[in-house]
C-alpha positions in Angstrom: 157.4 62.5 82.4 158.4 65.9 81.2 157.0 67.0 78.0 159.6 67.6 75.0 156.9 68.8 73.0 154.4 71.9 73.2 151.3 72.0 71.7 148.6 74.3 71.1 144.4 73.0 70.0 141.0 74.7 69.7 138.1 74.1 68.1 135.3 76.1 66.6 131.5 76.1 65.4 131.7 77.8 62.7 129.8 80.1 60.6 127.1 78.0 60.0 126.6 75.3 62.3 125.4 76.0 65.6 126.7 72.4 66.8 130.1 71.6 67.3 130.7 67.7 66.3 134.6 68.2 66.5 136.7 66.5 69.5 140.4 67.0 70.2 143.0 65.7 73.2 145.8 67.5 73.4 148.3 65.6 75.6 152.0 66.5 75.5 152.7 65.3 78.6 152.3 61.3 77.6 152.9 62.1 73.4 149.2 62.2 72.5 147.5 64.1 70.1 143.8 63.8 68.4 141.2 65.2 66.3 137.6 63.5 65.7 135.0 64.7 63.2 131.6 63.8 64.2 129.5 62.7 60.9 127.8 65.6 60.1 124.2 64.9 59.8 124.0 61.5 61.5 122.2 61.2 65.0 125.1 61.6 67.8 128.6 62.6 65.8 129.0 64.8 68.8 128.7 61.8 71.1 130.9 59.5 68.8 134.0 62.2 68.4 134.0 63.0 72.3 133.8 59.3 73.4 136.9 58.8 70.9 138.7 61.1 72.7 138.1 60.9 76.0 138.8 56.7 75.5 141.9 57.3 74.0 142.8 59.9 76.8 142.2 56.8 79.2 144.6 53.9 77.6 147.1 53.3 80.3 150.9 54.5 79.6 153.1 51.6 78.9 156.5 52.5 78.3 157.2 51.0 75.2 156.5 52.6 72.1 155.2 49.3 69.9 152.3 48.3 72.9 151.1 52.2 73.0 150.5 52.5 69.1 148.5 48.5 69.6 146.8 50.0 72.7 145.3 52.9 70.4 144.4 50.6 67.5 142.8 48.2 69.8 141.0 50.9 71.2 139.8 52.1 68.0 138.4 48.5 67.3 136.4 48.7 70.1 134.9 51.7 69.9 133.8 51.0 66.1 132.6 47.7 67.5 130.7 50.1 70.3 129.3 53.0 68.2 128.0 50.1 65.6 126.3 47.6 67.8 125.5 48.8 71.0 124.9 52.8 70.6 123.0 52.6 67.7 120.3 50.3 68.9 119.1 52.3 71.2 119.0 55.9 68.5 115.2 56.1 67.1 116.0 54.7 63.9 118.0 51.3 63.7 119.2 52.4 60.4 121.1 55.5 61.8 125.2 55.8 62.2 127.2 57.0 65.3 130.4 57.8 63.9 133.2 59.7 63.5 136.5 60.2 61.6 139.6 60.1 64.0 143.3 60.8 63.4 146.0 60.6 65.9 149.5 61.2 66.7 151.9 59.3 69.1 155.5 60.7 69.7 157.8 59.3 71.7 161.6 60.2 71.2 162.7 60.1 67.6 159.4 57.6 66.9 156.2 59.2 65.8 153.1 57.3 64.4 150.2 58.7 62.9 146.8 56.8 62.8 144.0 57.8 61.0 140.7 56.7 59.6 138.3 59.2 57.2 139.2 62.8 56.2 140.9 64.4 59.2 144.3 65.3 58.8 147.7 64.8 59.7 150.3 67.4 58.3 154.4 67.8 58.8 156.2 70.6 58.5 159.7 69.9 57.7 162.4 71.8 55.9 160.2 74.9 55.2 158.1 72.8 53.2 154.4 71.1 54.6 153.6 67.5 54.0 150.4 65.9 54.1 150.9 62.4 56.2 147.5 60.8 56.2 145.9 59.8 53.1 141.4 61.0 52.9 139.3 57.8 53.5 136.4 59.9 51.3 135.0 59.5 47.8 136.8 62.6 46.0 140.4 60.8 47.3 138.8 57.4 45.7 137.7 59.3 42.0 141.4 60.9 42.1 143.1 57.7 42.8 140.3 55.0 41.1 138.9 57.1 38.3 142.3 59.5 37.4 139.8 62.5 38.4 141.7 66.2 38.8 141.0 67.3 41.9 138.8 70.0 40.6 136.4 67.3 38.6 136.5 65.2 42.2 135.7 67.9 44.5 132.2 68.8 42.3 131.3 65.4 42.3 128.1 65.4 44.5 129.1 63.0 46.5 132.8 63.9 47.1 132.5 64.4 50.9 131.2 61.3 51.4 133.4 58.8 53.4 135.0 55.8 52.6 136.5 55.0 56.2 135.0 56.6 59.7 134.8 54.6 63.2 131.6 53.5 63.8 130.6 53.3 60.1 131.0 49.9 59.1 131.3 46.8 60.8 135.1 46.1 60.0 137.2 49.3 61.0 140.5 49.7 58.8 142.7 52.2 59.7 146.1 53.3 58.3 149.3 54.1 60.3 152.3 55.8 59.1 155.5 55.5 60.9 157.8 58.0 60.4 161.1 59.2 62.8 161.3 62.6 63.8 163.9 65.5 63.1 164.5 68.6 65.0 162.5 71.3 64.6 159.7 69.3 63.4 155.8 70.8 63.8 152.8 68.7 63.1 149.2 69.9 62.2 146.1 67.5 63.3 142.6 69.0 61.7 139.6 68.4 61.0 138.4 68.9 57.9 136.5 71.6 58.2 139.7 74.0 58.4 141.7 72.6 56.0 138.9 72.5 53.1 139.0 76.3 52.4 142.7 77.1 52.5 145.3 76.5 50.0 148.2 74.7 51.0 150.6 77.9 50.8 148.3 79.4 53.1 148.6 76.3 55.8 152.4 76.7 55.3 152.5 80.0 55.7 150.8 79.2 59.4 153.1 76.6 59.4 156.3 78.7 59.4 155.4 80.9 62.1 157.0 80.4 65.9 154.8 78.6 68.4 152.0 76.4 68.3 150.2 79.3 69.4 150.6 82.0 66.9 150.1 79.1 64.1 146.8 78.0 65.6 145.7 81.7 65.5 146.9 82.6 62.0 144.9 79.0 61.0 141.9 80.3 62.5 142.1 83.9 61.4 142.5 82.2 57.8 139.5 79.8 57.9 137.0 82.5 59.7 137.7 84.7 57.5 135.9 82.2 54.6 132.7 80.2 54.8 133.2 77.7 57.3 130.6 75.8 56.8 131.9 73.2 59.0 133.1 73.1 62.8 136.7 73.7 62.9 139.4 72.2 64.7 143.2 72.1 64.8 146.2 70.7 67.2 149.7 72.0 66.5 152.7 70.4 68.0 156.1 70.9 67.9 159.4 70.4 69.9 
């Protein structure tokens, strides 16, 4: 199948972290896109985020747009089933978590489905203007919704990192999926957290507006470097 879409991903350390717990795919050629976020400071977030990619880079390639999106979620079952019984029974303490946040995009013709559970990101640029798809499975996004918190009172909150949603993390993996159709011209941002946390959202928009995948990724980068980033960084950047 010849890819309709190009895409542009890379991921980073840091200027803190010396290990990288961040995992992409980039896949134009069968529609596929993903970003997983190791949990920082639990044994093996490095292990959970690659494993989520490289499983989803595995599903077979059905040509129907309805049995690929199930293939995914099904997939995602299983590994939260995976990284929650078996892997974490054999880590030094049975209390430990393997997991990891995951978001994904599937595109095929005018369909496109993003799929996403914990902080990572899904963005749209449409229209000169930059939309955020996915919803944050995390504790600051529950005080804002839950508690009518600003986002400045959520984001001190000491716990506001914390997720609510992550593969691997609890026994019963929800995930949310948005459905949307796509326009001409379209360009999507997939990141992890770790970029996005530091810049505004006219700064990702300004990224956003630029030509290629390629020249957006490196104006993203330039952007978060140039702060703290204290967390790995890692962005995909699609468009047709």
């Amino acid at each position: 199948m010849t890819p309709t879409w190009r895409s542009a991903a890379r991921t980073d350390p840091g200027r803190v972290r010396t290990r990288n717990e961040d995992a992409f795919l980039d896949c134009p050629q069968q529609g596929l896109w993903v970003v997983a976020d190791g949990m920082g400071g639990h044994t093996g977030g490095d292990i959970a985020s690659q494993l989520i990619v490289t499983s989803l880079a595995e599903l077979p390639f059905p040509n129907d747009f309805d049995e690929r999106l199930k293939g995914i979620r099904q997939c995602l079952h299983w590994l939260n089933r995976r990284l929650g019984q078996e892997l974490t029974v054999t880590a030094a303490s049975r209390d430990s978590i393997m997991g990891s946040t995951v978001v994904a995009l599937l595109v095929e013709g005018h369909r496109a489905a993003c799929i996403w559970a914990g902080d990572s990101r899904c963005y749209l640029w449409r229209g000169q203007r930059l939309y955020q798809l996915s919803r944050d499975h995390s504790l600051q996004q529950q005080l804002i919704d839950e508690q009518r918190m600003s986002i400045a009172q959520a984001r001190v909150h000491p716990s506001a990192q914390a997720l609510t949603r992550a593969v691997g993390a609890m026994e019963h993996l929800r995930l949310d999926v948005l459905e949307l159709k796509v326009h001409p011209g379209d360009m999507f941002l997939l990141c992890s957290d770790g970029l996005y946390q530091d810049l505004s959202i006219e700064t990702l928009g300004s990224a956003m507006s630029l030509s290629t995948p390629q020249v957006v990724l490196e104006r993203l980068f330039k952007d978060a470097l140039r702060g703290a980033a204290r967390d790995n960084l890692t962005a995909v950047v699609i468009r047709q």
